[in-house]
N, C-alpha and C positions, 0 to 999 in steps of 0.2 A: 797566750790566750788561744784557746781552740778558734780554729775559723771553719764555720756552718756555711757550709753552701747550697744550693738551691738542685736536692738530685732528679733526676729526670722520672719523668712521671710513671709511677709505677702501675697504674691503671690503665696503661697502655699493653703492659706485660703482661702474655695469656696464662701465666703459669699461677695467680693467684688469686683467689676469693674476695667477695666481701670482705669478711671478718679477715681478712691479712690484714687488708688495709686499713679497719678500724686498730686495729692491733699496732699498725705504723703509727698512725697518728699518736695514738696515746703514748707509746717510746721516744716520741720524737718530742714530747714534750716532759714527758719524764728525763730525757737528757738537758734539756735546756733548762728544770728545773734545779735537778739534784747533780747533775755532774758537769756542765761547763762553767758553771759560777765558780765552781774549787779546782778544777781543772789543775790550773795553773799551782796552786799548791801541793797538787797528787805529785804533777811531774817534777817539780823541786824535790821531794821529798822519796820520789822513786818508789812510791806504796802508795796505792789505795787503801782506805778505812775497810778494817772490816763491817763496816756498817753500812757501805756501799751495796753488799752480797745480800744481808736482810733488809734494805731496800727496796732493791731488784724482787726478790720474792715477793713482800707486799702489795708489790703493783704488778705481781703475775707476769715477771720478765727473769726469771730463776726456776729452772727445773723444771719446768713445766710437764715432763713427759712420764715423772712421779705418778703412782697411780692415787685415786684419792683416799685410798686407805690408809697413805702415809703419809699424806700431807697434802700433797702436789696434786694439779691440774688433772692428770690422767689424759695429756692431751701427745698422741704420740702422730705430728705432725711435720715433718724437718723445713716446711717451710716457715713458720713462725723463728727458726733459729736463722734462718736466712735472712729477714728480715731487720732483726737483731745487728747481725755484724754489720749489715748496709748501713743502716742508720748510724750504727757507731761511726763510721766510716765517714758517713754527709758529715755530721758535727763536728768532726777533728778531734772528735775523743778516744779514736778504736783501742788506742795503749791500754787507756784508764779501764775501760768494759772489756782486755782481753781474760781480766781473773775470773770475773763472773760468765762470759761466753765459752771460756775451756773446761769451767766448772759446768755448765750444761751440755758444752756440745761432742767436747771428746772425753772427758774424764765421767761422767755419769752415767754414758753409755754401757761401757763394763761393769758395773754395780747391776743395771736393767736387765744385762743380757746374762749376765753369770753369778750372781752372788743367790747364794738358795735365801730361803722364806724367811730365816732365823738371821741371817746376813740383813736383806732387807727393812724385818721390822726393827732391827737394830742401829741403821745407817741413816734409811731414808728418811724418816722424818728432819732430822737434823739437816740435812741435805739439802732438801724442798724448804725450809725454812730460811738456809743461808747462813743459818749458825754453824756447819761443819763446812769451812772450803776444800774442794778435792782438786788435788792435785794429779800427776801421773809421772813417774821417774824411769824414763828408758834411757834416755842418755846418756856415756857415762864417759870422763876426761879421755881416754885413749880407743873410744867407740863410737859413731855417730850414725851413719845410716845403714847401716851395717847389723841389726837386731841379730843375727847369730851370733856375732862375735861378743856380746856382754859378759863380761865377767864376773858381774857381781854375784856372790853366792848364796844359796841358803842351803841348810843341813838340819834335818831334824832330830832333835834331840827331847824326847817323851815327848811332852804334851805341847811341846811351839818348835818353832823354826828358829834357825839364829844367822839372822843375815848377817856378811858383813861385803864391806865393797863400800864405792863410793858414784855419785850422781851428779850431771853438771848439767846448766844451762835451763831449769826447771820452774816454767812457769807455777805462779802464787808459792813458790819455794818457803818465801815466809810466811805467807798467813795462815798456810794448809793446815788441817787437821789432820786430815785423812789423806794418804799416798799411796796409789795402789805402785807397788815396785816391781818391775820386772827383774830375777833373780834366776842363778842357774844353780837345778836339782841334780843334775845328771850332768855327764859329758855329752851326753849326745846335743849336735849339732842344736836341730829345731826341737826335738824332740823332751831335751833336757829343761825349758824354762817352764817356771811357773811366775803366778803373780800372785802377790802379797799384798795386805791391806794395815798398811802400817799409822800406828793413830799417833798423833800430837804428843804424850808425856813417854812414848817406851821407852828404857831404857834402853842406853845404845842406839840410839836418834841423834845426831846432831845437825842442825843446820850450819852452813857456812856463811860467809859473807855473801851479800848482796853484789849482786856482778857488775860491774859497770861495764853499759853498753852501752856502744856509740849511736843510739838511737829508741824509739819505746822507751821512754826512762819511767812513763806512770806503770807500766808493767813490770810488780818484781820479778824477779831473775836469779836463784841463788844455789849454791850449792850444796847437798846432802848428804852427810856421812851416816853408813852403817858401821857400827864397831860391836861386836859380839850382840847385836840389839836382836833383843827376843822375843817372839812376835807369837801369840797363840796360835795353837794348830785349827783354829775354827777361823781366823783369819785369813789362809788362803783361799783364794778366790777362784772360783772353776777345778777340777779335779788338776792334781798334781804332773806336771808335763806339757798343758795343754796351753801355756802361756805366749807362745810363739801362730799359735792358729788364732788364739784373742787378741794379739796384736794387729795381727796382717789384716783380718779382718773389719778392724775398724778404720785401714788406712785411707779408702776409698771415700768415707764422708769425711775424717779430717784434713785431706788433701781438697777437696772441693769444696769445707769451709775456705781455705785457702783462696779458694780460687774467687768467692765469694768475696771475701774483702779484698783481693786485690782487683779486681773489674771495678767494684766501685770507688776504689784509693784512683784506680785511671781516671773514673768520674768524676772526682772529686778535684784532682789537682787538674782536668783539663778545664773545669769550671773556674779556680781560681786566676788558671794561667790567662783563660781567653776575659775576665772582668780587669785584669791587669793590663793587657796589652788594648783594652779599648779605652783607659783613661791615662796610660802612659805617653807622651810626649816625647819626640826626639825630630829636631829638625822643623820642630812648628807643627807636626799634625802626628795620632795617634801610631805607634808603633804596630797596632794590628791593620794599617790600611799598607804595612810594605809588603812589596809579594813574599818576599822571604818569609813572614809572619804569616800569610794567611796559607802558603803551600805547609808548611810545618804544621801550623793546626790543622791544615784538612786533611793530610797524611793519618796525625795522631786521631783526631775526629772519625775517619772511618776505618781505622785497627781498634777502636774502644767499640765502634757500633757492632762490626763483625764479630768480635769476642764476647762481646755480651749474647749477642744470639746464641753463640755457644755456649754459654755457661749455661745459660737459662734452658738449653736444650738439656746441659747433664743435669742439672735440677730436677726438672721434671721425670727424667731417667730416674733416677737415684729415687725422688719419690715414690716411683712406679716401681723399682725392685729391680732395673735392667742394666742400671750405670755399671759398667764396666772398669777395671783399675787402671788397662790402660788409656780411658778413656780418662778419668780421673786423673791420671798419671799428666794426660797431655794440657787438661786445663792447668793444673796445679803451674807447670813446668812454663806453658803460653803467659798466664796472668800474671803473674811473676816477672818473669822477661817484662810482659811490655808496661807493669809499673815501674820498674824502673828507667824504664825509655821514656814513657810519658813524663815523668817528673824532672828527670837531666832535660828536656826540651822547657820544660816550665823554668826550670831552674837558668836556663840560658837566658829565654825572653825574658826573666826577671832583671837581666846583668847585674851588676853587684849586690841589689838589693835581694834576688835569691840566694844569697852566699849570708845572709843573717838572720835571726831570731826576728826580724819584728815580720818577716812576709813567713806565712805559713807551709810557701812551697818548698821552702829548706829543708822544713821538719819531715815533712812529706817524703821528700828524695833520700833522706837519713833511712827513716824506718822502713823506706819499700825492699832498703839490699837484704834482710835479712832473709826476705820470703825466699829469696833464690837455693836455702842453706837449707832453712828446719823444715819440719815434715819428709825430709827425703830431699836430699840434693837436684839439682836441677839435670844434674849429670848422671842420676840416679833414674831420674825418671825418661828419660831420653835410651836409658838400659834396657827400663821396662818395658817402655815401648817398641824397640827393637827386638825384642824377646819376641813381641804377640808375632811380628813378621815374620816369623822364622830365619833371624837370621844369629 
């Protein structure tokens, strides 16, 4: 069962409006209606419904940044997505809301920024409705943060392209329709990839199995084969080559979504930890009155307070147009780290009973290791950052 906690007050934070906050409210009860009651059946089952996706749309928490000519809100705001993952985040649902949150916050973006008018009035509606899940396939078994090095290929042959290659670890893998793939046109290094907008029946599409991971199990996960699959030549996306500068450039908001849901996963598991150790018992009186207990939360309590001022400061950057990558670089790579240090401390004060399913800080400490891998290694971005110093 998801466990909701109680997040810190967001009308304290200067970075948001009114209508944010009306905007929370109503998610936060849209969660408690439609997604913690099934919760628990999503993550047994390792898939959310697709009918989760045209949910979310109906209640104006899918796509929103659609213009309304295609459906969608025309509301082009990043803090409303921000919003979004935090709340998934308080409720203990983030897994189940990762398919709908990448279908808005990093996969829809390249359709907004690059797909021409004839693309658009073709995609978007479906999009903005939640009846087309979009996916995004860079990954691939023998390549990971390393976007030059992709293998997979495409070759134009008359009137379509003909990928073939294969894709791992891809989020809504199963439910997708639509995939934009990143593919290599050329040898050249950066200059060689394009991106492709691959739909649900092509031939030479296949999905693989569902990945078992040791953690996120409401979020599918699976793998994609291309094999001679042949793709219309109206389906690439942005001029031919340009696929490597469409990548890069979206990396900066999907690294500081990142960093978004992992400041508030700190919130989140430091709320649980400190309601546990003030009604746990050892020795005849609460486990949070021993100093061990109250120096370790106020350690954790003031590296969650520090880092939220940071994130909330690149928020505001990145709305503004100033956030920088290695700024980016360095929340992504901070919040990460210290969810998983928050969680191993929860996990401790839990003693055995955070080593099982029934306390929610298990699950929590499970799914925080992965932040340190995807979007860019931890070790990747600590690269990056060393780069801006000139060294």
């Amino acid at each position: 069962m998801a466990a909701t906690t109680t997040p810190p007050p967001a009308t304290s934070r200067t970075l948001f409006e009114p209508e944010h906050h009306d905007y929370r409210e109503s998610f936060r009860r849209f969660l408690q209606a439609e997604v913690v009651p099934h919760y628990a059946a999503w993550e047994k089952a390792q898939l959310v419904p697709r009918e989760l996706f045209t949910k979310c749309a109906e209640h104006g928490f899918l796509a929103i940044e659609v213009p309304e000519e295609h459906g969608g809100a025309g509301v082009d705001d990043w803090r409303f997505n921000v919003v979004l993952n935090e709340e998934a985040v308080y409720a203990g649902v983030s897994d189940a809301m990762a398919g709908p949150l990448l279908h808005s916050d990093v996969v829809l973006p390249y359709l907004m920024a690059s797909a021409d008018e004839a693309q658009r009035a073709r995609w978007l509606p479906a999009v903005a409705a939640g009846e087309q899940v979009l996916a995004i396939a860079m990954t691939e078994p023998g390549t990971g943060s390393d976007l030059a090095g992709i293998a997979t290929r495409a070759r134009r042959d008359g009137d379509a392209w003909v990928i073939d290659g294969a894709k791992t670890f891809i989020t809504n893998g199963i439910n997708a329709d639509l995939v934009i793939v990143a593919a290599r046109t050329s040898d050249d290094k950066h200059g060689g990839l394009s991106l492709f907008v691959v739909e649900r029946d092509t031939p030479g599409f296949q999905r693989g199995k569902q990945i078992e991971k040791l953690g996120q199990h409401a979020s599918d996960t699976a793998e994609l084969f291309f094999d001679g699959c042949r793709v219309p030549a109206e389906n690439l996306l942005g001029p031919e080559g340009s696929g490597f500068g469409q990548l890069v450039s979206r990396l900066v908001p999907e690294r500081l979504t990142l960093a978004v849901s992992s400041i508030a996963g700190c919130e989140h598991a430091l709320a649980l930890t400190l309601a546990y150790v003030k009604e746990r018992k050892a020795f005849g009186k609460p486990i949070g009155s021993f100093q061990n207990t109250r120096f370790q939360l106020a350690e954790m309590r003031t590296k969650v307070e520090v880092t939220r001022c940071f994130v909330d400061r690149c928020i505001e950057r990145y709305v503004a147009g100033t956030c920088t990558v290695e700024e980016a670089a360095m929340a992504k790579w901070w919040t990460t780290d210290l969810l998983s240090e928050v969680t191993d401390v929860g996990v401790q004060l839990h003693g055995g009973y955070g080593y099982t399913t029934e306390y929610a800080i298990g699950k929590a400490w499970v799914d925080a290791r992965v932040g340190r891998i995807y979007a860019g290694t931890n070790e990747i971005m600590k690269e990056l950052i060393g780069r801006t110093m000139g060294l």
